[in-house]
N, C-alpha and C positions, 0 to 999 in steps of 0.2 A: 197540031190538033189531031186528036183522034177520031177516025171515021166512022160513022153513025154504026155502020156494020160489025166494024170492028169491037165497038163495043158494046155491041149487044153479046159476043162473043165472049166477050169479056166477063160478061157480065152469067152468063150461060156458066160457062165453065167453071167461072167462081159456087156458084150454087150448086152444081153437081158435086162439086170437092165438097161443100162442105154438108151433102146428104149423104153422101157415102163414105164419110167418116162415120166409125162406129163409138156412139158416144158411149160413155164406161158411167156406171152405175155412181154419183153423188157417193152414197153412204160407201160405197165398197173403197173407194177411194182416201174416203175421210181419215185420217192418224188419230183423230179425237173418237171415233166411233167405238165404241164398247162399254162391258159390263163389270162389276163387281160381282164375287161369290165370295162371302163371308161362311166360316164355318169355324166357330170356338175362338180359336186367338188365330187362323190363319186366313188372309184374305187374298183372293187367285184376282190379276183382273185379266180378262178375257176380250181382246181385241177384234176387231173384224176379221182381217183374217185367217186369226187361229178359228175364230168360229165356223167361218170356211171352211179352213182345214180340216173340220173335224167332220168332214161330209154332209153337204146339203139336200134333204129327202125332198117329196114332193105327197101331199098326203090331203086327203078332203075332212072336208066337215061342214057339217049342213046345221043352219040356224036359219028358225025363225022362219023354215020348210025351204032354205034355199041353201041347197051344194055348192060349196067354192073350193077351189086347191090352193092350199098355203106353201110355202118353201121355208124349212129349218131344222130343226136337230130337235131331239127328243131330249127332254133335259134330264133323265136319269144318265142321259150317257157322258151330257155336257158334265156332271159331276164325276162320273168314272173315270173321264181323261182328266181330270182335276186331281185325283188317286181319293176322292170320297164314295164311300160306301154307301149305295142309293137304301141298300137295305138298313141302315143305320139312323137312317133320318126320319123322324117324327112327325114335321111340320116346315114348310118353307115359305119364306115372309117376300114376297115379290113387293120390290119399291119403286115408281115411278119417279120422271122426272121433272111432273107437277105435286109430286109428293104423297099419291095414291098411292096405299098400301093395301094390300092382299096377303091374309094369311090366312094359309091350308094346309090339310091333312096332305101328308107323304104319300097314300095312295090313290090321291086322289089328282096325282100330279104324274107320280113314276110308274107308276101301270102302262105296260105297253099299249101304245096306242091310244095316250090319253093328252099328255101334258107336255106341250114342243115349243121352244123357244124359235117365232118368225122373224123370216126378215120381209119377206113379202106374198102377197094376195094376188092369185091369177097372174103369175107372170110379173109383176108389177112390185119394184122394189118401193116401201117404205118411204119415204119423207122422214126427215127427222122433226121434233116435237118445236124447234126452234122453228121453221117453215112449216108450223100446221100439224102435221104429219101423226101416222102412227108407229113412229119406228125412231132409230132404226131397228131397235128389236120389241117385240110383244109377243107376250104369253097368249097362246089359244089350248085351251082344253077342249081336244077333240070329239070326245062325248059330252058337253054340255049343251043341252038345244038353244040356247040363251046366253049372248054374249057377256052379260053382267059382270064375269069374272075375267074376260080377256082384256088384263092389264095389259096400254098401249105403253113407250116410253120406258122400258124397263130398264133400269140403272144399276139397280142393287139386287140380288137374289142373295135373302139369310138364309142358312140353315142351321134349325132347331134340331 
């Protein structure tokens, strides 16, 4: 029999271990996590990680008169390490994976400081759209006061 003390000890120590484990981010984890880039007949797909890879910024936008900081990549660049030419494109058709589609003017996306593929809001990684969620990627267009266009669950990104 184990002593009352003893396991409270026990008991102690077990919850310390598992606070100060550092829990690792759901989606970053995920093998399933990522996107499609369709452009003519060639289609990229775009993993979590490599999306990583490709440097993750940290950048504000205020809706709706209230500033939040996002974390993601600006997606003129997301096509340039794809070897597409952001000044070539026309139009890009963002598809969710409720089946929301968006489609916009190229500069109204590739302009610096406009158009950033998220992975997460204040610190705060995403959810994916199976658990609720808004992720684990979504478009924010940084200059829009009005979220109306920040497709959550992006799966597919055309380009026209």
């Amino acid at each position: 029999m184990i002593k009352r003390t003893n396991c409270k000890a026990l008991v102690m120590a077990a919850l310390v271990a598992v606070l100060l484990i550092p829990a690792a981010p759901r989606e970053l984890l995920s093998q399933d996590a990522g996107f499609t880039v369709t452009a003519g007949n060639q289609t990229h797909r775009v993993t979590m990680d490599a999306f990583v890879n490709l440097g993750l910024r940290d950048f504000q936008a205020t809706t709706r008169g209230e500033t939040r900081t996002y974390t993601g990549t600006p997606i003129a660049e997301i096509l340039r390490h794809l070897g597409i030419n952001p000044g070539s494109v026309v139009n890009l058709t963002f598809i969710a994976a409720d089946g929301a589609t968006l489609t916009i003017p190229a500069g109204e996306v590739l302009n610096p400081g406009q158009g950033y593929l998220t992975i997460a809001e204040e610190g705060e990684q995403y959810t994916s759209w199976e658990e609720g969620g808004l992720g684990p990627f979504r478009l924010v267009l940084a200059q829009d006061q009005f979220p109306q266009r920040w497709i959550r669950n992006v799966v597919t990104i055309n380009i026209n």
